[in-house]
C-alpha atoms as an extended CHARMM CRD file, in Angstrom:
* protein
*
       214  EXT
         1         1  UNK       CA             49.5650000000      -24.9650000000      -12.6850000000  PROA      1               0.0000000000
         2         2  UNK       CA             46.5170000000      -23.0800000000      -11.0570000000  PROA      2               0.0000000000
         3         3  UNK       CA             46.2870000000      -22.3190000000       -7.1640000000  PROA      3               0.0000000000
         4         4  UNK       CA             43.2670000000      -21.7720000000       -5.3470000000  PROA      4               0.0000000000
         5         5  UNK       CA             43.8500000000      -18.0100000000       -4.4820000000  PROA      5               0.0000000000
         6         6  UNK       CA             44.4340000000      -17.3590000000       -0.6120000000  PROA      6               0.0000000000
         7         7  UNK       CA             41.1860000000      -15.9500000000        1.3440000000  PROA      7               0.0000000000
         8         8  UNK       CA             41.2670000000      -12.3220000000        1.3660000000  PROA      8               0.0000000000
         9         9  UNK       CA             42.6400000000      -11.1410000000        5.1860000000  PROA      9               0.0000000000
        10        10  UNK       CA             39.8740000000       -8.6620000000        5.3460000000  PROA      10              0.0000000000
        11        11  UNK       CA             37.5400000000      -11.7580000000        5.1950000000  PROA      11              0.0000000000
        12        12  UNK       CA             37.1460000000      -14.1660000000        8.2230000000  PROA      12              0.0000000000
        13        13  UNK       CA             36.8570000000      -17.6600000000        7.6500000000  PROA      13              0.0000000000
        14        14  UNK       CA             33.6670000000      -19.4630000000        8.4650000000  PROA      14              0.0000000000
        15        15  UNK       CA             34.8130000000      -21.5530000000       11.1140000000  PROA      15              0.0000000000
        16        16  UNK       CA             35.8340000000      -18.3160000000       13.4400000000  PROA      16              0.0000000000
        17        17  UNK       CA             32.6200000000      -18.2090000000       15.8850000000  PROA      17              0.0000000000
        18        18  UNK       CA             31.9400000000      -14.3120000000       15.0940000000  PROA      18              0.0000000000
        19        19  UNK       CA             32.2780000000      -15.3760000000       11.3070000000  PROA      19              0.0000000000
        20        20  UNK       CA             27.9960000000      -16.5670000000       11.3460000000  PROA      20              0.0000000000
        21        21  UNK       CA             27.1600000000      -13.1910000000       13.7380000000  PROA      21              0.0000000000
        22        22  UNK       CA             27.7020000000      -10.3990000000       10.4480000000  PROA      22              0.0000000000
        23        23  UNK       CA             24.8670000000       -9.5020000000        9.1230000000  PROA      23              0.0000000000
        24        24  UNK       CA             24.5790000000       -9.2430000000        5.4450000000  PROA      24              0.0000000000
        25        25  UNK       CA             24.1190000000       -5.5760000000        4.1710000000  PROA      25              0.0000000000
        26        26  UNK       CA             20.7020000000       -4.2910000000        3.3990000000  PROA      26              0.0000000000
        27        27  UNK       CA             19.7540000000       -4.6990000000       -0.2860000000  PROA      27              0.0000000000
        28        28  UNK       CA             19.0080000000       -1.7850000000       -2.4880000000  PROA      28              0.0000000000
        29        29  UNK       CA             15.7580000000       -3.0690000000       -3.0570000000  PROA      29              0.0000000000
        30        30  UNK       CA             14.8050000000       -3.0290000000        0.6760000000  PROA      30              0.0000000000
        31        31  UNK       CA             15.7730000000        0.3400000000        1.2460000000  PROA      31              0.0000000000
        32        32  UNK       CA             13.9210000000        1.5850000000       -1.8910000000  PROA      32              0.0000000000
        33        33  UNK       CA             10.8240000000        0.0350000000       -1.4330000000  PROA      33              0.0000000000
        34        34  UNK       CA             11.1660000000        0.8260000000        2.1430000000  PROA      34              0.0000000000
        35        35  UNK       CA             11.1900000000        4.4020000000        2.1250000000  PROA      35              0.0000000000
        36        36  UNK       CA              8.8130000000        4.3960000000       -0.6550000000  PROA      36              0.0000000000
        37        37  UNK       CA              6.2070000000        2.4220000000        2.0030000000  PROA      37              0.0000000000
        38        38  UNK       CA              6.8580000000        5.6720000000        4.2620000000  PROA      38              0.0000000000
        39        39  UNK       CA              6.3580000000        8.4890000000        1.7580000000  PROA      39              0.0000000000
        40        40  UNK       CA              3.1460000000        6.3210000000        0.5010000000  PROA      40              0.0000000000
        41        41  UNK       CA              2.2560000000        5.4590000000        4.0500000000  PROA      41              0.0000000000
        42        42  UNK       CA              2.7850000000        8.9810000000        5.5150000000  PROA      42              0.0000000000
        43        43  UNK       CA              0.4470000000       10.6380000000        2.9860000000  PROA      43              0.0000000000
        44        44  UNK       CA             -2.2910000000        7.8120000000        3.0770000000  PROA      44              0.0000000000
        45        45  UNK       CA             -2.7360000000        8.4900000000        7.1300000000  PROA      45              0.0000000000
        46        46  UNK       CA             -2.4480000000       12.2280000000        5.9840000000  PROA      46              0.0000000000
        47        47  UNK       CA             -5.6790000000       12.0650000000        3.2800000000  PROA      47              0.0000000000
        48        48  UNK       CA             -7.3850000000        9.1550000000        4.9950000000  PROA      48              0.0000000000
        49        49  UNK       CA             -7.1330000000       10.6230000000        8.3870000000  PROA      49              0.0000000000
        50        50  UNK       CA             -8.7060000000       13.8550000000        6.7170000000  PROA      50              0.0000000000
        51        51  UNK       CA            -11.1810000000       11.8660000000        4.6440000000  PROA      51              0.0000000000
        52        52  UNK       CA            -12.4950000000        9.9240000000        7.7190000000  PROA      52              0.0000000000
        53        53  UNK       CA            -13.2240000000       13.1670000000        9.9090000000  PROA      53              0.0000000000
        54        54  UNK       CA            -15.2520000000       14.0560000000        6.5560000000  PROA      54              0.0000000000
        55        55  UNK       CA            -16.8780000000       10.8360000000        6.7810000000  PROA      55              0.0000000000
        56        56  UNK       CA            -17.8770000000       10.9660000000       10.4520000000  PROA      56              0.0000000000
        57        57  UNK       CA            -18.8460000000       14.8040000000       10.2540000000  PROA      57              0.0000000000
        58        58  UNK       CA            -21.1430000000       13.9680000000        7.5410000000  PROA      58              0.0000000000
        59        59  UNK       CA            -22.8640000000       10.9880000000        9.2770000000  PROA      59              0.0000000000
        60        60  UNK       CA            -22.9910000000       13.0730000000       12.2250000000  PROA      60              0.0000000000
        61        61  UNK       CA            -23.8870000000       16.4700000000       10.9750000000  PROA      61              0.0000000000
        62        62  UNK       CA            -25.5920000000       15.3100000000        7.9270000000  PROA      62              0.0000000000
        63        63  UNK       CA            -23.2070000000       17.8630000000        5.9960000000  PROA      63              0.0000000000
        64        64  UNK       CA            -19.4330000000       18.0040000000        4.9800000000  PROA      64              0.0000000000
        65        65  UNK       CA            -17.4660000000       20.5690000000        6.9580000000  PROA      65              0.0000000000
        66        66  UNK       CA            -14.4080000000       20.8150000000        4.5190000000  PROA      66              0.0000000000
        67        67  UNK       CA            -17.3740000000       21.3100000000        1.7920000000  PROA      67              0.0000000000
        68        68  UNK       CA            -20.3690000000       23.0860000000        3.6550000000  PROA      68              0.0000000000
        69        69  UNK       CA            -22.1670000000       24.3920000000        0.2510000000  PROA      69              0.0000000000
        70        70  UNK       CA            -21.9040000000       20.6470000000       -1.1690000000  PROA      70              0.0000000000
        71        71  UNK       CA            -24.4890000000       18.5270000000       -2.1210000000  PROA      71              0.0000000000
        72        72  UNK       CA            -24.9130000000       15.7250000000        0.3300000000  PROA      72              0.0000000000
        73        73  UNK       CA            -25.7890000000       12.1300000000       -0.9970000000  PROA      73              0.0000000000
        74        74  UNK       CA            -28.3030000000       11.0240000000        1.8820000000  PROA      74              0.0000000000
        75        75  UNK       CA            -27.7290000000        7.5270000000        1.5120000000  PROA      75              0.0000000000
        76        76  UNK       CA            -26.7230000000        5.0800000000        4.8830000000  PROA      76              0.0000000000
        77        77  UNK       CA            -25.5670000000        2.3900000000        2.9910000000  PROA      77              0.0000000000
        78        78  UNK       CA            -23.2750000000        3.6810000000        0.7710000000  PROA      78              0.0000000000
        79        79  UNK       CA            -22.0420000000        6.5600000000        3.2140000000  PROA      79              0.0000000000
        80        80  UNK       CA            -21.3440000000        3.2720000000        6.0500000000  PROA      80              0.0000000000
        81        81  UNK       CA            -19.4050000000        2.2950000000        3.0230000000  PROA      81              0.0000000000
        82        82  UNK       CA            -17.2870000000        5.0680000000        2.5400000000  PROA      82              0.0000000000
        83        83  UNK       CA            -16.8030000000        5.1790000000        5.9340000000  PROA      83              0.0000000000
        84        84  UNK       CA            -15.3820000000        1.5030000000        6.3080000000  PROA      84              0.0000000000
        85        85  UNK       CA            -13.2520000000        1.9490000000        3.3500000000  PROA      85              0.0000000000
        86        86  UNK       CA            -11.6280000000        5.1860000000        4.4530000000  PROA      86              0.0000000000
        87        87  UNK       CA            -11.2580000000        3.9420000000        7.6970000000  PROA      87              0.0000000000
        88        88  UNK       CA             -9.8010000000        0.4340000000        6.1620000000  PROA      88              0.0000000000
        89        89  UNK       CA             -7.8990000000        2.3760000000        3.8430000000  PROA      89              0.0000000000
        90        90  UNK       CA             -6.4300000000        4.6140000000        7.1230000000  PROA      90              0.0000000000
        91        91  UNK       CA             -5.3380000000        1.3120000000        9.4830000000  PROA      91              0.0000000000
        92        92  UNK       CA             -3.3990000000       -0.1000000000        6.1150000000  PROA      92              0.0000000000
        93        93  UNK       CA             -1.4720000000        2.9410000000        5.5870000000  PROA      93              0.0000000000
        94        94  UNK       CA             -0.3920000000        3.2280000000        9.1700000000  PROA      94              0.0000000000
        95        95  UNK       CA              0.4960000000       -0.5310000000        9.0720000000  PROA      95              0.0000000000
        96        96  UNK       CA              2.5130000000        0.4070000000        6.0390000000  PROA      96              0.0000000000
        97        97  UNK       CA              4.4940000000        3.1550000000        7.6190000000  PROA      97              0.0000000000
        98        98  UNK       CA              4.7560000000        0.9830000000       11.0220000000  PROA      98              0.0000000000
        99        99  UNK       CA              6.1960000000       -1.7380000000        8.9990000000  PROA      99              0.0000000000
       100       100  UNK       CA              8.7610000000       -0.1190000000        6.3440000000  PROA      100             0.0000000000
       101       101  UNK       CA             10.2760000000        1.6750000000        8.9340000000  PROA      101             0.0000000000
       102       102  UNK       CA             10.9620000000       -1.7050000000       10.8430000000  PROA      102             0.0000000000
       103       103  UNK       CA             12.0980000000       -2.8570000000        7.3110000000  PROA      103             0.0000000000
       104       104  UNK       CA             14.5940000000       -0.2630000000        7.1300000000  PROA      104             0.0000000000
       105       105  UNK       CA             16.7420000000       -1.9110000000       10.1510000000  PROA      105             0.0000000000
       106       106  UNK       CA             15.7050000000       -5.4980000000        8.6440000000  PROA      106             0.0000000000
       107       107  UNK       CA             13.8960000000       -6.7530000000       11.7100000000  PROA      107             0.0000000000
       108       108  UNK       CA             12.2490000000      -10.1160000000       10.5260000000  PROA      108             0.0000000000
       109       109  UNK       CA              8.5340000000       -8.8020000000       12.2330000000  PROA      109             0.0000000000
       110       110  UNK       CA              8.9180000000       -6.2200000000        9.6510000000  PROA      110             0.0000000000
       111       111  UNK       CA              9.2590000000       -8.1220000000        6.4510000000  PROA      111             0.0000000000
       112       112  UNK       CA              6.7000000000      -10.5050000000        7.7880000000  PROA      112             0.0000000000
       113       113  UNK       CA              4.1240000000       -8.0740000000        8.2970000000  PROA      113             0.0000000000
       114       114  UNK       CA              4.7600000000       -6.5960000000        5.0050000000  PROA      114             0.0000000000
       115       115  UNK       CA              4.0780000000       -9.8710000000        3.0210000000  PROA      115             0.0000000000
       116       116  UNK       CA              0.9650000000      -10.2080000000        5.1290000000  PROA      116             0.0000000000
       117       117  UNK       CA             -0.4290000000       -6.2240000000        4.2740000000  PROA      117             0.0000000000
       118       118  UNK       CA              0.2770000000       -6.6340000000        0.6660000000  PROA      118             0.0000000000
       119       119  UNK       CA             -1.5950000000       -9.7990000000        0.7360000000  PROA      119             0.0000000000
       120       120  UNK       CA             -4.6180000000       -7.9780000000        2.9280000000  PROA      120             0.0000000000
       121       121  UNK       CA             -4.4530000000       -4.9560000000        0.3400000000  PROA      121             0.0000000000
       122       122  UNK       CA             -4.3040000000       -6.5080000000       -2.7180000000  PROA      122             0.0000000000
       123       123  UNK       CA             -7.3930000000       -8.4560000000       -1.6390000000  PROA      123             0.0000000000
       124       124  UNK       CA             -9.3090000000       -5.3690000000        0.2310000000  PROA      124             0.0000000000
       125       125  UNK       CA             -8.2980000000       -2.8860000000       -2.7590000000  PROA      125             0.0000000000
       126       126  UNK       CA             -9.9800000000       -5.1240000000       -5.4420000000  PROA      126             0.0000000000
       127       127  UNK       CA            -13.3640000000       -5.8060000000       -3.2860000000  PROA      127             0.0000000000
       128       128  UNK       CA            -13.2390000000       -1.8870000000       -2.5810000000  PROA      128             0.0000000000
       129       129  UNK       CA            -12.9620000000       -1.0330000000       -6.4510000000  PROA      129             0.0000000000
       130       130  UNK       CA            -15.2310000000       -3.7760000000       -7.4890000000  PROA      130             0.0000000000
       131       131  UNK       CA            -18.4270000000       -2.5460000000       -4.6840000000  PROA      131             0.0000000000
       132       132  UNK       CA            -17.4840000000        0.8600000000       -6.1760000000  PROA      132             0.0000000000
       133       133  UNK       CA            -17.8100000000        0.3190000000       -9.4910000000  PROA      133             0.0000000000
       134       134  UNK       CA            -20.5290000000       -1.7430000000       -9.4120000000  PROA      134             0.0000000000
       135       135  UNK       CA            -22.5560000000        0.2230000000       -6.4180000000  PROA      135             0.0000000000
       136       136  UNK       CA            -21.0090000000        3.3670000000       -5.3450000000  PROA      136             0.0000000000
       137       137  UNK       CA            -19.9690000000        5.1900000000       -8.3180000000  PROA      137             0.0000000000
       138       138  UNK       CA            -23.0190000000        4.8090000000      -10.4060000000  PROA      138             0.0000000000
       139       139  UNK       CA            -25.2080000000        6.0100000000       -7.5510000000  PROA      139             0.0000000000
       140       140  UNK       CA            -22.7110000000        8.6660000000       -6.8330000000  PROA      140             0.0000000000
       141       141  UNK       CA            -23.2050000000       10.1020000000      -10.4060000000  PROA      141             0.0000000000
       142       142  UNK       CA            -27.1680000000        9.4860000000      -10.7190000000  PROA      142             0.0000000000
       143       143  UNK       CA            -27.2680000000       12.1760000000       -7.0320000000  PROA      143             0.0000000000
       144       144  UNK       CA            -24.6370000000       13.9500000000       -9.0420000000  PROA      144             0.0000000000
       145       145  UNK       CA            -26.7080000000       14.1980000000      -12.0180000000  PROA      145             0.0000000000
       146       146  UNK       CA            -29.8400000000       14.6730000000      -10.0940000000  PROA      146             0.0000000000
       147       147  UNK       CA            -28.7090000000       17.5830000000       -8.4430000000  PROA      147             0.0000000000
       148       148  UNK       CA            -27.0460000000       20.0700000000      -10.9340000000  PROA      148             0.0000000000
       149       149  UNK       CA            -28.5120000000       23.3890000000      -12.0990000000  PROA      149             0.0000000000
       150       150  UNK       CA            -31.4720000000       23.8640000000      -14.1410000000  PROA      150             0.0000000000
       151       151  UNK       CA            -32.4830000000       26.0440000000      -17.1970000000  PROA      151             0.0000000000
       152       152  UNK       CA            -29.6100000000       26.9450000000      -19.3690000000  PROA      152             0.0000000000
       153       153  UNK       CA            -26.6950000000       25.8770000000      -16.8030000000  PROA      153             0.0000000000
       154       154  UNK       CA            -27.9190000000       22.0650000000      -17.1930000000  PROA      154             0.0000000000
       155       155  UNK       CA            -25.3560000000       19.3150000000      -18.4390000000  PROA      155             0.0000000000
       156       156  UNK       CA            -26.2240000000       17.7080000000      -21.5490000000  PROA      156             0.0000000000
       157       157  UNK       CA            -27.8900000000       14.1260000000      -21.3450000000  PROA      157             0.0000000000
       158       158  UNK       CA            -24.8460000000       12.0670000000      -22.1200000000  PROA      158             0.0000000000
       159       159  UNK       CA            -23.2220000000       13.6790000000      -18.9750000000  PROA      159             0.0000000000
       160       160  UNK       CA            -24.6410000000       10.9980000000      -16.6130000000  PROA      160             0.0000000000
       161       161  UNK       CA            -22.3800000000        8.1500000000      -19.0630000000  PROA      161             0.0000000000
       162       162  UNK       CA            -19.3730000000       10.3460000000      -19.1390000000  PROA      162             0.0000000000
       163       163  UNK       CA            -19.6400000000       11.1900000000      -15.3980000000  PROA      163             0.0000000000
       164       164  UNK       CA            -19.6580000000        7.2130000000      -14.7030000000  PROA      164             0.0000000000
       165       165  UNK       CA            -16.8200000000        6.4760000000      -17.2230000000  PROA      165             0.0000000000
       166       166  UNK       CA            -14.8060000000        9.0110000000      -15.6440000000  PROA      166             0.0000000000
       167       167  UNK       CA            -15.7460000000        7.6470000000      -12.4210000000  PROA      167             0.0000000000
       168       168  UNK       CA            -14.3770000000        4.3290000000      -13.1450000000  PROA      168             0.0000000000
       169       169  UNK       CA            -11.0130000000        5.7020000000      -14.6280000000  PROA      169             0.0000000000
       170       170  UNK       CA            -10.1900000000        7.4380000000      -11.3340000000  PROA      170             0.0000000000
       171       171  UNK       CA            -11.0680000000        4.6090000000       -9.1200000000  PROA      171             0.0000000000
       172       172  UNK       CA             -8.9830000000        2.1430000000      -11.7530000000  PROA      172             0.0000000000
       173       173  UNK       CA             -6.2500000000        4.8470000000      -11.2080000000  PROA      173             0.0000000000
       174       174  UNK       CA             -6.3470000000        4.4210000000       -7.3110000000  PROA      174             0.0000000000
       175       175  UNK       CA             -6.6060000000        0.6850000000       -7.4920000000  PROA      175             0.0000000000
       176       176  UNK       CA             -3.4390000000        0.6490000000       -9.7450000000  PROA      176             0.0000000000
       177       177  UNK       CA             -1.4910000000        2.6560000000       -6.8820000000  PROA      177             0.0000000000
       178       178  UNK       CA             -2.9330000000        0.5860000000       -4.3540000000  PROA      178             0.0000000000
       179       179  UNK       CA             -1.7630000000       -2.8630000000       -5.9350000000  PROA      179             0.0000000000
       180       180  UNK       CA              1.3690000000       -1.5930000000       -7.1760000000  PROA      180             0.0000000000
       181       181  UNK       CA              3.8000000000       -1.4130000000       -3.8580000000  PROA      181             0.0000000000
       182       182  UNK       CA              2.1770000000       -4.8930000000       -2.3820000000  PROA      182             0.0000000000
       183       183  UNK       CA              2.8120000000       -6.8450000000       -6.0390000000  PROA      183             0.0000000000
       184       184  UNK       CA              6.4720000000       -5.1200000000       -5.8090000000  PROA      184             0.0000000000
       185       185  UNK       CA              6.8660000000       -6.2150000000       -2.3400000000  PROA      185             0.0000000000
       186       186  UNK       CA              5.8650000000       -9.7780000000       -2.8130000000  PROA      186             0.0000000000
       187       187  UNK       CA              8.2990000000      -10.4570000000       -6.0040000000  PROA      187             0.0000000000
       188       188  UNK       CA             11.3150000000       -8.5120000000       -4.8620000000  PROA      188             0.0000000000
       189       189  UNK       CA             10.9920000000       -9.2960000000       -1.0710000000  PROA      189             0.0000000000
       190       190  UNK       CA             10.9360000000      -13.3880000000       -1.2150000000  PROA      190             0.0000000000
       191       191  UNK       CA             14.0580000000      -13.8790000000       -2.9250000000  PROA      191             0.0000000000
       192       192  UNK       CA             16.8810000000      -15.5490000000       -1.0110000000  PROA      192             0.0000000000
       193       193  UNK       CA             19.3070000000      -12.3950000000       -0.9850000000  PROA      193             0.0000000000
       194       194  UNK       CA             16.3780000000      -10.3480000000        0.8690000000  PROA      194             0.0000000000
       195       195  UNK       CA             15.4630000000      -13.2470000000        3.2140000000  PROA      195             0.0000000000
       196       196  UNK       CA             19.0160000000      -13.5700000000        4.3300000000  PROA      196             0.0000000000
       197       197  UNK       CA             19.5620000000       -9.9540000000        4.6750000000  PROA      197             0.0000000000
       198       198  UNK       CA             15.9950000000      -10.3080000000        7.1670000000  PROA      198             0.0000000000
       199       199  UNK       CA             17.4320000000      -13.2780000000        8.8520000000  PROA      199             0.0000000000
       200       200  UNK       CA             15.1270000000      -15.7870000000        6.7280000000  PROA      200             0.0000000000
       201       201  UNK       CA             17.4950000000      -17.7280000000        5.0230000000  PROA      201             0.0000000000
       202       202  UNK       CA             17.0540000000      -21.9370000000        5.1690000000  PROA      202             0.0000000000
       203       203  UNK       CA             19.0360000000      -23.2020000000        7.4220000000  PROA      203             0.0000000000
       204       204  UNK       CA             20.5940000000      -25.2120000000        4.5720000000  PROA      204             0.0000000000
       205       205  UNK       CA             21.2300000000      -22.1430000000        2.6750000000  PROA      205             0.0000000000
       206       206  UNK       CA             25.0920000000      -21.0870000000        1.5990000000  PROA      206             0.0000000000
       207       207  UNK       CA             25.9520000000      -17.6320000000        3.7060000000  PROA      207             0.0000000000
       208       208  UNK       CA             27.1360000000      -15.7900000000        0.4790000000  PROA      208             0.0000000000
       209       209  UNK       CA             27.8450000000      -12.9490000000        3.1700000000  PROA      209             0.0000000000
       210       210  UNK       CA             30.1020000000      -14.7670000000        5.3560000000  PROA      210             0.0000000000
       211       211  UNK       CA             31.2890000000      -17.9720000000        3.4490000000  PROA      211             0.0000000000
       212       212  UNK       CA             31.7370000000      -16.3690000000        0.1340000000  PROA      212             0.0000000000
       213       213  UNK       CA             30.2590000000      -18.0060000000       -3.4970000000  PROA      213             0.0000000000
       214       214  UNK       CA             31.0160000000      -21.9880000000       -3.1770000000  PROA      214             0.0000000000
């Protein structure tokens, strides 16, 4: 005849009042995506802090000062543009590093804020690579065009096309690493073993932690 199995001593019942105080460990995938937010994070305020001194420099000096001997695209629109998304680009990553390292000791702020930034950047990265394929890019490569040597150092006609396709593959490439991290975040991040471990859990939800599998 079966027995139910004694509970294991080195498991305290869920009627002892400290039993509902133990936190659940911190999933794998928390800690993973976590510190990936700060590498990502870390080098986004890194090249969009640089890329928005570039941006005001050139607005204010009418010339790039990490690229004096560039040609400069005299253009207000699409330089306010630039501007806005670097600078958008800058406040996201610093959100991102602000928030994965609040993930890291699962403080509940932290996962919230993270479901809202992925939500922010998946919608702000699209718009961004939609204006610039649309606007920016083929502008960008017209002045491009426009501007290189003459005689027997100029590009062949179909240039201008290639310069555009290429164009678009790059900023596909950096919408793709842009969307990746939030879409991870908001399919690994709602399930109920990461909510509890944040302190989310329904109130009507079994403590797997504390209660053990029912």
């Amino acid at each position: 005849m079966s027995q139910i199995p004694p509970p294991s001593p080195f498991q305290p019942p869920s009627n002892y009042p400290y039993a509902q105080s133990i936190s659940p460990p911190r999933p794998g995938v928390v800690g993973g995506l976590a510190i990936t937010g700060i590498v990502l994070g870390s080098l986004g305020v890194l090249c969009n802090g640089i890329g928005l001194l570039s941006q005001v420099f050139l607005m204010m000096l009418g010339k790039n000062p990490f690229v004096p001997n560039a040609p400069v695209m005299h253009d207000p629109p699409i330089n306010a543009f630039n501007l806005v998304n670097v600078g958008a680009s800058l406040l996201l990553s610093v959100a991102l590093l602000v928030f994965c390292i609040g993930a890291l000791n699962l403080k509940a702020a932290a996962h919230t804020g993270i479901i809202r930034w992925s939500i922010i950047t998946l919608v702000w990265a699209t718009l961004a690579f939609v204006i610039q394929v649309i606007w920016v890019l083929p502008a960008t490569a017209d002045f491009m065009f426009k501007n290189q040597p003459q005689g027997a150092n100029a590009l062949p006609p179909g240039m201008a096309a290639g310069m555009r396709t290429f164009q678009t593959i790059g900023a596909a490439f950096v919408w793709l690493l842009w969307c990746t991290l939030p879409v991870l975040f908001l399919l690994l991040w709602r399930t109920p073993r990461v909510l509890a471990a944040f302190g989310k859990a329904p109130p009507d939800a079994p403590n797997t932690w504390t209660d053990g599998p029912r």
